[in-house]
C-alpha positions as CSV (number, residue, x, y, z in Angstrom):
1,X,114.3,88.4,61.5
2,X,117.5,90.0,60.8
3,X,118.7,89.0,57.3
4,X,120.7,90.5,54.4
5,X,119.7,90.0,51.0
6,X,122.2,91.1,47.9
7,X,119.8,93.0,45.7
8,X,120.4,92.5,41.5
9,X,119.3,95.7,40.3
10,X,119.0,96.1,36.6
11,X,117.6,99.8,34.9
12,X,114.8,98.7,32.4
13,X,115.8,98.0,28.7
14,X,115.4,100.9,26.5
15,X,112.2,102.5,26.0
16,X,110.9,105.5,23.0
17,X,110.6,107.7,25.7
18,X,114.6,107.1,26.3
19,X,115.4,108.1,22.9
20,X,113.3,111.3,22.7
21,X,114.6,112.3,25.9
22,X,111.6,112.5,27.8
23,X,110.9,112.4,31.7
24,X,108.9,109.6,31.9
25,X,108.3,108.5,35.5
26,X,105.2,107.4,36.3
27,X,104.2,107.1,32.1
28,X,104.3,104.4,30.1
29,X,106.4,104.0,27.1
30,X,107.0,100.9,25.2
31,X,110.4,99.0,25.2
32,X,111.7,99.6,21.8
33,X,114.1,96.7,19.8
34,X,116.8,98.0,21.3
35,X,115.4,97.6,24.8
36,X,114.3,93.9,24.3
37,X,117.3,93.3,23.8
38,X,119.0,95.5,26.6
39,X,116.4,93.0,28.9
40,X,117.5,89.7,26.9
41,X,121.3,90.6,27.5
42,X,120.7,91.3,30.9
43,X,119.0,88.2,30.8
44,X,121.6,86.1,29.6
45,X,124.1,87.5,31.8
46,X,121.9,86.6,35.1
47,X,120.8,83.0,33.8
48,X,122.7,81.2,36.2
49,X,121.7,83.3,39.5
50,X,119.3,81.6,41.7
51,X,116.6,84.6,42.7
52,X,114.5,84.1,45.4
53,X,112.0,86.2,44.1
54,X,111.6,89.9,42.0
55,X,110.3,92.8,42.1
56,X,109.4,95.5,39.9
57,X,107.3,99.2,39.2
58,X,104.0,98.1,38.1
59,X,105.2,99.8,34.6
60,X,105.4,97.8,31.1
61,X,108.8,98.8,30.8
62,X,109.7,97.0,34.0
63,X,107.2,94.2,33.7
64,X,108.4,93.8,30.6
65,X,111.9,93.6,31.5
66,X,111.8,91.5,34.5
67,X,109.8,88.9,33.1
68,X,112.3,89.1,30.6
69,X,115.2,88.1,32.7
70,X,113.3,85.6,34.5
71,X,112.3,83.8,31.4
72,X,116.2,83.4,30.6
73,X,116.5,82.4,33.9
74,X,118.4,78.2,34.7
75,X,119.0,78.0,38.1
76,X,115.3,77.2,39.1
77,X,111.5,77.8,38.4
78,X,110.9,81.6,37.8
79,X,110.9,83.2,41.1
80,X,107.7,84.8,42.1
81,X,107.3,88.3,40.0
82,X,106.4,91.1,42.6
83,X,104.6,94.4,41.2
84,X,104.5,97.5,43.2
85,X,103.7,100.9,42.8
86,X,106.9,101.5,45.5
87,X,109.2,100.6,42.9
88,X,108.1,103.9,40.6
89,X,110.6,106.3,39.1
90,X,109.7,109.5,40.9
91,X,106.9,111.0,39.7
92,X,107.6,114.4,37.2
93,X,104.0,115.5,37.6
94,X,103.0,118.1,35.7
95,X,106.3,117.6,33.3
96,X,105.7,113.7,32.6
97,X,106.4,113.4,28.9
98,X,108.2,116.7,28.7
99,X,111.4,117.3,27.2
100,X,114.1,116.6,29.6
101,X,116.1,119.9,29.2
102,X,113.1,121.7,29.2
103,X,111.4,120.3,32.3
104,X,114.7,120.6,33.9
105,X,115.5,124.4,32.7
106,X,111.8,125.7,34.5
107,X,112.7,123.7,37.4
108,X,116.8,125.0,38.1
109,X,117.1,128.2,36.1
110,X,114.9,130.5,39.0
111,X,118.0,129.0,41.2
112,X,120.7,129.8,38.7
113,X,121.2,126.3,38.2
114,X,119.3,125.6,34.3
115,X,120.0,122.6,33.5
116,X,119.5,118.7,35.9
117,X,123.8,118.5,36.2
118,X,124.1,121.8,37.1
119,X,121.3,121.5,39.9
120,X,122.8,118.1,40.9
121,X,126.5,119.8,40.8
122,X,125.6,122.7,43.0
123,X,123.1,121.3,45.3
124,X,121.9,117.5,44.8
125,X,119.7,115.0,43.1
126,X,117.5,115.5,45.9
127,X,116.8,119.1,45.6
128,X,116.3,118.5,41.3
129,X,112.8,116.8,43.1
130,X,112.2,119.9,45.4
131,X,112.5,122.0,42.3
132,X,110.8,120.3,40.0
133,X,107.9,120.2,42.6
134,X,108.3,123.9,42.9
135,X,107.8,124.1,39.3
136,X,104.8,122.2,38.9
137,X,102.2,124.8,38.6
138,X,99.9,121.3,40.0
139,X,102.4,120.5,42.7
140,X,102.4,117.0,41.9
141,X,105.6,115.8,41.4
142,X,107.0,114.0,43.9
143,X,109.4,116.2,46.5
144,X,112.4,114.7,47.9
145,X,110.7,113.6,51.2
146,X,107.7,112.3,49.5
147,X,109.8,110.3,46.8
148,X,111.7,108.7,49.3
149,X,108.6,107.9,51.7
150,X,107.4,105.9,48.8
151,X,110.1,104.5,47.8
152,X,111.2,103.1,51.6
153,X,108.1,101.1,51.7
154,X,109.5,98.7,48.2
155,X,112.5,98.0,50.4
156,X,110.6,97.0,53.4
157,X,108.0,95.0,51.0
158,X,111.5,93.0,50.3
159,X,112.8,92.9,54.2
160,X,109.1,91.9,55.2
161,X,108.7,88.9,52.7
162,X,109.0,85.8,54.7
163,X,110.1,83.4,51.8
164,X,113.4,85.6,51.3
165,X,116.3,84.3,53.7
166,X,119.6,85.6,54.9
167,X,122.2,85.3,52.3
168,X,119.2,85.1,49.1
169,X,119.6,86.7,45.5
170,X,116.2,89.0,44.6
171,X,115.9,90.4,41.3
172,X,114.5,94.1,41.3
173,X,114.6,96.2,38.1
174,X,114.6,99.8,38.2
175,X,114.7,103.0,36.6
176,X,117.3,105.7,35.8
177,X,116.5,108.4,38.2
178,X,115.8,106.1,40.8
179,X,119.3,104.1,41.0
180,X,121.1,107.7,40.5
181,X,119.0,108.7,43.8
182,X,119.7,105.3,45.4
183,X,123.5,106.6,44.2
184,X,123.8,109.7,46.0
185,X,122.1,108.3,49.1
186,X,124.0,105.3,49.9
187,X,127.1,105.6,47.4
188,X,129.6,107.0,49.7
189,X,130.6,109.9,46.5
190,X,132.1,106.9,45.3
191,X,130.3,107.4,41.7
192,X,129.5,109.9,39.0
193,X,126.3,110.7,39.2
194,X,126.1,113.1,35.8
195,X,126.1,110.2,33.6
196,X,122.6,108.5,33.8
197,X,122.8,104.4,34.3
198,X,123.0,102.5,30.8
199,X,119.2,100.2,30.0
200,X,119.8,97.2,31.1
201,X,122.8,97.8,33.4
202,X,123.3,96.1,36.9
203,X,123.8,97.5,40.0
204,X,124.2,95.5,43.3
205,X,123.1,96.8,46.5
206,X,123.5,94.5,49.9
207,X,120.0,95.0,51.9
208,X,120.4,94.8,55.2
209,X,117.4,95.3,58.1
210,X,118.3,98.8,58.3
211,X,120.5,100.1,55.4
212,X,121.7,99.2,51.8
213,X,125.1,99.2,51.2
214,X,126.2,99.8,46.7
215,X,128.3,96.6,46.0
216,X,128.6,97.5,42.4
217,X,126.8,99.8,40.0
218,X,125.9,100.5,36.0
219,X,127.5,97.2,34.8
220,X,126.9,95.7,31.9
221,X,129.1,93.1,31.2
């Protein structure tokens, strides 16, 4: 059934792994004060939206903050929560839990490129995943290809659910990587993708049966 469904995206609230700068991607790292209020405010600010249902990484920090949201929530009886490995930040393999910089320095610097902007600036988001992969003495992390394989199937999960109709709201919180991917594949260049999304900022995507279109992104009021 061809249908297009406007997607509230909001990046999880803020978790200890996001203040000690750590790739966290498939770990799990609590929501600290400061996140649980990042999910109330975003919360608040979606209260009136009527969701036909959500989705969400089967992390706590996205639990956590979707049930959040949908607990705030006026317009109707909770929509139906959804959990899905699909919706995963990429997976950092080897370098889950490691410093940021550093993970990122092992990955670019053999390419010139020693730092995630630099990488992102000379070549893309994309090819941060290919390096990182590179990198991991395990070759675990996820590549580009095999990110975005995953990733593909959460969108269909949504296009494939019967109960969502042309022209309904769903709820899907996400993570920082993964909107700045979702960024540089369907943004048009329209957005700067060296500053990471702010916890508990919305992005709208329109999801249509075979694209997604950005209609806003990293909002937070």
């Amino acid at each position: 059934m061809d249908k297009q469904v406007t997607l509230y995206v909001v990046r999880h609230g803020q978790t200890y792994f996001n203040i000690y700068n750590k790739l966290q991607g498939w770990s799990n790292s609590p929501l600290t004060e400061a996140g649980i209020a990042d999910a109330k405010g975003a919360g608040e600010r979606l209260r009136d939206v009527q969701f036909a249902a959500a989705y969400c990484s089967d992390t706590t920090r996205a639990e956590q903050t979707a049930r959040t949201i949908l607990a705030a929530n006026q317009s109707q009886p909770a929509a139906q929560l959804t959990t899905a490995p699909f919706f995963r930040e990429e997976f950092y393999g080897y370098y889950e839990g490691t410093d940021m910089a550093q993970a990122w320095y092992v990955a670019g610097a053999p390419h010139g490129v020693p730092t995630f902007k630099a990488i992102e600036e000379k070549y893309s988001i994309g090819t941060a995943k290919d390096f990182l992969k590179e990198a991991d003495p395990f070759h675990q992390a996820e590549n580009n290809t095999e990110y975005w394989a995953r990733v593909d199937q959460g969108f269909d999960l949504i296009r494939n659910n019967e109960a969502i109709h042309d022209g309904d709201n769903v709820l899907m919180i996400s993570h920082g990587n993964t909107l700045l991917s979702l960024m540089e594949r369907y943004g048009q260049d329209q957005f700067d993708l060296s500053e990471r999304p702010a916890n508990g900022s919305l992005t709208k995507l329109l999801l249509t049966p075979d694209d997604i279109q950005v209609l806003s992104y990293n909002q937070k009021d």
